[in-house]
C-alpha positions as CSV (number, residue, x, y, z in Angstrom):
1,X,1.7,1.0,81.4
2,X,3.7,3.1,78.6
3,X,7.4,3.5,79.2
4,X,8.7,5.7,82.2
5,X,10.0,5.8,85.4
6,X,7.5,4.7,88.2
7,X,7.7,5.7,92.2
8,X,6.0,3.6,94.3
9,X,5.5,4.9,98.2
10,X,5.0,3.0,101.5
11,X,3.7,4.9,104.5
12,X,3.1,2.6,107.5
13,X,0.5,3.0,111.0
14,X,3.2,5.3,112.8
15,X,3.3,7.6,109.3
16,X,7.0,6.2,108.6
17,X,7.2,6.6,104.8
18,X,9.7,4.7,102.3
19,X,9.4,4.8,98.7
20,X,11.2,3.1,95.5
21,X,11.3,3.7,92.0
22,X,11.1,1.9,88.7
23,X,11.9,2.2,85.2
24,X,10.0,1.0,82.6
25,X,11.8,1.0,78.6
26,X,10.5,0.3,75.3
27,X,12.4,-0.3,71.9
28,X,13.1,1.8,68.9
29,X,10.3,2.9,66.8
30,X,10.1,0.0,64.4
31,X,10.1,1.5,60.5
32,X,10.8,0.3,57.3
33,X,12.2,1.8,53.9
34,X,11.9,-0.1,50.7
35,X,14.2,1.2,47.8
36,X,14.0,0.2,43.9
37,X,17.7,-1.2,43.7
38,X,16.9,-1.8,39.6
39,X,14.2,-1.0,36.9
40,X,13.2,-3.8,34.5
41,X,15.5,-3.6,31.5
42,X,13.1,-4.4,28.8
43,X,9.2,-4.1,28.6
44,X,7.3,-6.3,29.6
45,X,10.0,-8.3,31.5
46,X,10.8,-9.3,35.0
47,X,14.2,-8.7,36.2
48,X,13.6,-5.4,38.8
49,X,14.8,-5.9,42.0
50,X,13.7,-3.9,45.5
51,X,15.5,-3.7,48.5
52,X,14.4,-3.0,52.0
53,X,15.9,-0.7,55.0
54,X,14.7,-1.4,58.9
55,X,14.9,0.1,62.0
56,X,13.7,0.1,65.4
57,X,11.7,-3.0,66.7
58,X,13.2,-5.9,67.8
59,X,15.0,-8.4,65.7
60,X,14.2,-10.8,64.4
61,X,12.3,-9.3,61.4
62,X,9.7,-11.3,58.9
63,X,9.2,-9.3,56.2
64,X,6.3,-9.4,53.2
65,X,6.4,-8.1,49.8
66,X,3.4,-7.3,47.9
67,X,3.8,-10.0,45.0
68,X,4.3,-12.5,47.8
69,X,8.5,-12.8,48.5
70,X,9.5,-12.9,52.1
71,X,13.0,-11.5,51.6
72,X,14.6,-8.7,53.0
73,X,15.2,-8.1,49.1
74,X,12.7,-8.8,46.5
75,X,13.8,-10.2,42.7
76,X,12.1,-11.0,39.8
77,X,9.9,-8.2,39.4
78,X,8.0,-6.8,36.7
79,X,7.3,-3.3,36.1
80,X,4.4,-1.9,38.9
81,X,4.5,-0.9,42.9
82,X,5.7,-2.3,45.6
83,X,4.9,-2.5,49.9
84,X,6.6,-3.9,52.2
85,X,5.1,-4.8,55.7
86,X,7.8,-5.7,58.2
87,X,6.8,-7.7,61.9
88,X,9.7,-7.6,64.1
89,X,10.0,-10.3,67.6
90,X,7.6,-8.7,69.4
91,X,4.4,-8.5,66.5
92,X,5.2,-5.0,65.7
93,X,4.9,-3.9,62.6
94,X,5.9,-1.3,60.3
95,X,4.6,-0.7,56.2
96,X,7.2,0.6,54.1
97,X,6.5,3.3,51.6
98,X,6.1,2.2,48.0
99,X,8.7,1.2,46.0
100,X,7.7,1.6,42.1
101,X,9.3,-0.5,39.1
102,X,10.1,1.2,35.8
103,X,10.1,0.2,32.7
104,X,11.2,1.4,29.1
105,X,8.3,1.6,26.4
106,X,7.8,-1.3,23.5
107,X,10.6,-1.6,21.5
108,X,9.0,-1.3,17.7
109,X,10.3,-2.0,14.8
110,X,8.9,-0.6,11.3
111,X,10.8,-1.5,8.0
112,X,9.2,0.2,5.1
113,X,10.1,0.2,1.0
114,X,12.6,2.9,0.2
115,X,12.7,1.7,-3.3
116,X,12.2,-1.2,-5.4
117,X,14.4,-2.7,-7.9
118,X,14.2,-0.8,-11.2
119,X,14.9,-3.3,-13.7
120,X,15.0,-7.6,-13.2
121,X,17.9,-9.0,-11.6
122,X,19.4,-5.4,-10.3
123,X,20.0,-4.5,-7.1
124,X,18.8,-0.8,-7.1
125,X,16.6,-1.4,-4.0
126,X,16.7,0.3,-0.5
127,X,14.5,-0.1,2.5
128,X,14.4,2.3,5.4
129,X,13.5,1.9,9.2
130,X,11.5,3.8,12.2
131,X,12.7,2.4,15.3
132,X,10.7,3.6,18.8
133,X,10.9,2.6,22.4
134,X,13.3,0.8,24.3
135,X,16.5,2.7,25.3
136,X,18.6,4.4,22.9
137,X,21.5,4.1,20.9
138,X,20.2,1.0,18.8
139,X,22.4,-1.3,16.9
140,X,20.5,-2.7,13.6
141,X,21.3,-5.8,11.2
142,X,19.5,-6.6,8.2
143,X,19.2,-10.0,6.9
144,X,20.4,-11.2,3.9
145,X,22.8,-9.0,3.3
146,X,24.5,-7.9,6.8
147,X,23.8,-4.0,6.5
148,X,24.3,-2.6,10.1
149,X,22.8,0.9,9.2
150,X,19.2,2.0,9.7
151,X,18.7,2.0,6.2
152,X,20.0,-0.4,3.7
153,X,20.9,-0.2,0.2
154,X,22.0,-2.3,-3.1
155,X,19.2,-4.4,-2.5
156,X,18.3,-7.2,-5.3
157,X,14.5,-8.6,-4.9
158,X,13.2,-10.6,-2.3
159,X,12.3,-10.4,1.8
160,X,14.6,-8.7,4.1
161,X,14.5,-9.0,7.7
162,X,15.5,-6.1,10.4
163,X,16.7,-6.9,13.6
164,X,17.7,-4.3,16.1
165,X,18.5,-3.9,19.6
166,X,18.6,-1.4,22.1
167,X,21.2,-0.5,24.8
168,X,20.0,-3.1,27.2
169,X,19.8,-5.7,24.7
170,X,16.1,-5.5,24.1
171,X,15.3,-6.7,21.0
172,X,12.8,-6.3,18.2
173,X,12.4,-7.1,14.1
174,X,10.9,-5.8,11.0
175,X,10.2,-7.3,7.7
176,X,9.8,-5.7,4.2
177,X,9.6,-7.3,0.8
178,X,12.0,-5.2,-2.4
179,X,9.8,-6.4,-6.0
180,X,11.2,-6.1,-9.0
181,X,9.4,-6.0,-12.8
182,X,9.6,-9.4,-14.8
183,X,12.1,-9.2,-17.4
184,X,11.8,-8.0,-20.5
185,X,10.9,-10.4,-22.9
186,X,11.4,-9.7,-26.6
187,X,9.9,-11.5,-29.4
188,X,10.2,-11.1,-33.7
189,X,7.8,-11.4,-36.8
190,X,9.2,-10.6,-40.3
191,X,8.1,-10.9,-43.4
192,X,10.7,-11.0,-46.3
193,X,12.0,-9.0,-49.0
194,X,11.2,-9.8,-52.7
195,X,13.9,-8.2,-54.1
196,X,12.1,-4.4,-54.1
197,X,13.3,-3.6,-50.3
198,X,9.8,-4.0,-49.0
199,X,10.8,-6.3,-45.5
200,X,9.2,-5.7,-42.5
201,X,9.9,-6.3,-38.9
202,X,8.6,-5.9,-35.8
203,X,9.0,-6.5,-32.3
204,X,6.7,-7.6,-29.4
205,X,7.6,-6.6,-26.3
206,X,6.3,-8.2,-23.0
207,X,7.7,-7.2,-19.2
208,X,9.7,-4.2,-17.5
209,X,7.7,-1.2,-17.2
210,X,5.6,0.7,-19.5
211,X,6.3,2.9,-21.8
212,X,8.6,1.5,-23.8
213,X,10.9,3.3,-26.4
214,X,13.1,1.4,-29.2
215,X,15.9,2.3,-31.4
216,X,16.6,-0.3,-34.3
217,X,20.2,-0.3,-36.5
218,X,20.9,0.1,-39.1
219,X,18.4,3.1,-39.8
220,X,17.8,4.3,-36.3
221,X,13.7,4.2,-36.6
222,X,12.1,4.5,-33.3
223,X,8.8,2.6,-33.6
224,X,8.2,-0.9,-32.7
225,X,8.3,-1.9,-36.3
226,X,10.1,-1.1,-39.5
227,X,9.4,-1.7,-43.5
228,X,11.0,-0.9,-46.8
229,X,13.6,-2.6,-45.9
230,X,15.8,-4.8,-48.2
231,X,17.2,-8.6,-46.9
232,X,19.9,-8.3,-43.7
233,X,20.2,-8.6,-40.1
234,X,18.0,-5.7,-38.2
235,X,19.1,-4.8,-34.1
236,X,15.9,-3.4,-31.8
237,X,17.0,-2.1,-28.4
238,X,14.3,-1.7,-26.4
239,X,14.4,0.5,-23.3
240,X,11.3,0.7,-20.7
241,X,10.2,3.4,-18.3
242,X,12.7,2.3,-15.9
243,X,16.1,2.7,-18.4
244,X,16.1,-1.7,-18.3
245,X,17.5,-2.0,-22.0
246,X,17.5,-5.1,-23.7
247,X,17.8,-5.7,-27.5
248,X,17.5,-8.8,-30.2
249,X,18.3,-9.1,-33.8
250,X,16.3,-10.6,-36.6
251,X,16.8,-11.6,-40.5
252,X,14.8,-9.8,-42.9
253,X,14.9,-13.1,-45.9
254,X,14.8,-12.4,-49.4
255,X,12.7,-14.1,-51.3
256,X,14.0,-15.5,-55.1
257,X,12.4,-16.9,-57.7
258,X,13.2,-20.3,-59.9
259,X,14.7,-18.3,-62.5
260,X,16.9,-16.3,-60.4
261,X,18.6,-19.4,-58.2
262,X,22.8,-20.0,-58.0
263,X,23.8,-23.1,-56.5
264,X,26.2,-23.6,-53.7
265,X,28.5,-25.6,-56.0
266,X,30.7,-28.1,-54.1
267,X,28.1,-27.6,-50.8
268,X,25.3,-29.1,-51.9
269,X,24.7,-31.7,-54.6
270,X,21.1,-33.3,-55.6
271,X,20.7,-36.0,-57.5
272,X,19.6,-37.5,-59.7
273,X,18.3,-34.0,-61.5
274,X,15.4,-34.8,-63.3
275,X,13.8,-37.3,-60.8
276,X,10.6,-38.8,-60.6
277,X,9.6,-37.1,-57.0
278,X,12.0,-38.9,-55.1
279,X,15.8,-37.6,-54.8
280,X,19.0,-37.5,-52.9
281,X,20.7,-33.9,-50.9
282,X,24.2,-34.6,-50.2
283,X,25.7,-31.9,-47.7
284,X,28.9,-31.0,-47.3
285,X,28.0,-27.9,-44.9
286,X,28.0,-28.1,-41.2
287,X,25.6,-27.5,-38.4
288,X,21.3,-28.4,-37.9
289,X,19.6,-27.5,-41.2
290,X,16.7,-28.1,-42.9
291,X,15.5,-28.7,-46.6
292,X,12.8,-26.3,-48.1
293,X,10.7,-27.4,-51.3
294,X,8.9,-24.7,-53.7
295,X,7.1,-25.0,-56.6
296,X,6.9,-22.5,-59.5
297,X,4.3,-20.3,-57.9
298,X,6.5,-19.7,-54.8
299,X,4.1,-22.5,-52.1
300,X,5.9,-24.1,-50.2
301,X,5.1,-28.0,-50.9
302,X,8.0,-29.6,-48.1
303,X,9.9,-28.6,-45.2
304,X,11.7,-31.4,-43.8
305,X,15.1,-31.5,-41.1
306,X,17.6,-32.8,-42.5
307,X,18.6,-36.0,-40.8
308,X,22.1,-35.6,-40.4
309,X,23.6,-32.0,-40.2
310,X,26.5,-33.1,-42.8
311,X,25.4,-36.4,-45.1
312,X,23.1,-38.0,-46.9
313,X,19.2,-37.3,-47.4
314,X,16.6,-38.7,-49.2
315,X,13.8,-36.4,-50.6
316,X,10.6,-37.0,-51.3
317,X,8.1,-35.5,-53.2
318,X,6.4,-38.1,-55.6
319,X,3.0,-36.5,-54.7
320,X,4.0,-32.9,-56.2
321,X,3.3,-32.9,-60.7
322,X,5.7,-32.6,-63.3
323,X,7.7,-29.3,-63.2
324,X,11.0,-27.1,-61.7
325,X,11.1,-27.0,-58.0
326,X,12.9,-24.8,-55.6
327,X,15.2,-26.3,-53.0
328,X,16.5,-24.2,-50.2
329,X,18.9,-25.4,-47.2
330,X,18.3,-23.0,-44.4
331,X,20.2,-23.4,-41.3
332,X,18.4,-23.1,-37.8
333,X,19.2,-19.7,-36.9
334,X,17.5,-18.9,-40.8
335,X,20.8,-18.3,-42.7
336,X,20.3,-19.6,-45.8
337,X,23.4,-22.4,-47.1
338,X,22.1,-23.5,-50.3
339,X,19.7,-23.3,-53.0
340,X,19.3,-24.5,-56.8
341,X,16.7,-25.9,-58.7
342,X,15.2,-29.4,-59.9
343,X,13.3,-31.0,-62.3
344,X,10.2,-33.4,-61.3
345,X,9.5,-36.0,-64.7
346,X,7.8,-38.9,-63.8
């Protein structure tokens, strides 16, 4: 029987009548409401929650969540949609409508080159950032460094690392590498001047970026080599593609014959002078040097460091013939100290 009222009449053999009635109930409609209470916060995570409303039936209620939880409320969830079916006392049942989790998209990161270092050891570099996904306004840190702006700047060369993070606190990173061109590497050759202002020099230049343009002083020539020049110090600066300057100096020599040579009096004393080959340079002249032998046609028959920068060495050049030799103290960095002449008669 469905609910309602029921009359039930008794009529007996003499046709006397009596009757009685009865009322029959039946609960509330059992129903159920589920409700997202919150969304998962970052993709791909499980923190969305679902809550449930029920009325009707009679209590009490069991309830099942698609994704298995038994609660009135359901935690944990990842993005997706949710039922609830709901039994109350009785084995009536009710399915809520569907309750559907959210969540933001990725959060991605991309770091990309802005610009590299321009010359070695600068820090002319940048590096930019395209940031997607998640939930806006981001907050961004770059490491080394600490630059908390999309794009950083002042950069020297090596690997950077972006890290930024969204107004939930989702988080995601980005990586970019800032070059830089190897240094530039200068290098000399020379030849010397004989006394008619024809020394050359030139430079080699390895490193920064091509082209490179150069600017030597005295004389302000603008080629990677120079000639005609007499004995003295000569300054290249050399500046690449990129405006990295660096610059050296070299010593154009002058060469001088037997006849022309002026001792260092009181600097350097040989002896004995004549010799047979073999001979004594007493220094008074500091700092690393070396001794130089020539013979009348201008070869070079010794070279030979001088054992002690301020003293006492012995010479020896037995295996050269009879004749006027050229001695020349030159100092490491090619100054010359001393020079003068001796005589070989064995």
């Amino acid at each position: 029987m469905t609910a309602g009222t029921y009359t039930v009449k008794v009529t007996d053999a003499c046709g006397n009548t009596a009757s009685s009635s009865v009322a029959l109930t039946q609960p509330v409609v059992l129903a159920a409401t589920a409700t997202t209470i919150s969304n998962v916060t970052c993709n791909a995570g499980n923190n969305g929650a679902t809550s449930s409303t029920i009325t009707g039936g009679t209590t009490p209620y069991t309830y099942s969540w698609t994704g298995g939880s038994t609660n009135a409320m359901a935690t944990g969830l990842t993005a997706g949609t949710y039922t609830l079916n709901v039994t109350d006392k009785n084995g009536c049942t009710a399915t809520a409508t569907t309750a559907t989790i959210t969540q933001p998209a990725p959060l991605v990161v991309l770091s990309s080159v802005t610009t590299n270092v321009l010359c070695f050891g600068g820090i002319t570099g940048s590096a930019s950032s395209s940031v997607s996904g998640g939930v806006m306004p981001y907050t961004y840190s770059w490491t080394p460094g600490g630059e908390t702006n999309a794009t950083a700047t002042g950069l020297s060369a090596g690997a950077y690392t972006l890290g930024v993070q969204d107004a939930n606190g989702c988080t995601g990173s980005g990586t970019v590498s800032i070059t830089q061109p190897t240094a530039i590497g200068i290098t000399f050759s020379s030849t010397p001047d004989n006394s008619h202002n024809n020394g050359t020099a030139k430079v080699t230049v390895t490193g920064g970026s091509l082209p490179y343009t150069f600017l030597w002083s005295p004389g302000g020539n603008t080629t990677d080599s120079i000639s005609g020049k007499d004995s003295g110090t000569y300054c290249c600066k050399v500046t690449d593609a990129n405006g990295c300057i660096d610059s050296a100096c070299i010593k154009v020599k002058a060469t001088t014959g037997i006849e022309g040579i002026i001792g260092n009096a009181g600097q350097i004393t040989v002896y004995p002078n004549p010799n047979n080959g073999q001979f004594t340079i007493e220094s008074s002249i500091s700092g690393a040097s070396s001794v130089e032998i020539y013979n009348v046609l201008g070869e070079k028959v010794l070279t030979k460091n001088l054992s002690t920068p301020k003293g006492v060495n012995t010479i020896n050049i037995s295996n050269q013939p009879n004749g006027v030799y050229l001695y020349r103290i030159i100092s490491d960095n090619g100054d010359l100290l001393g020079e003068g002449r001796i005589s070989v008669q064995k």
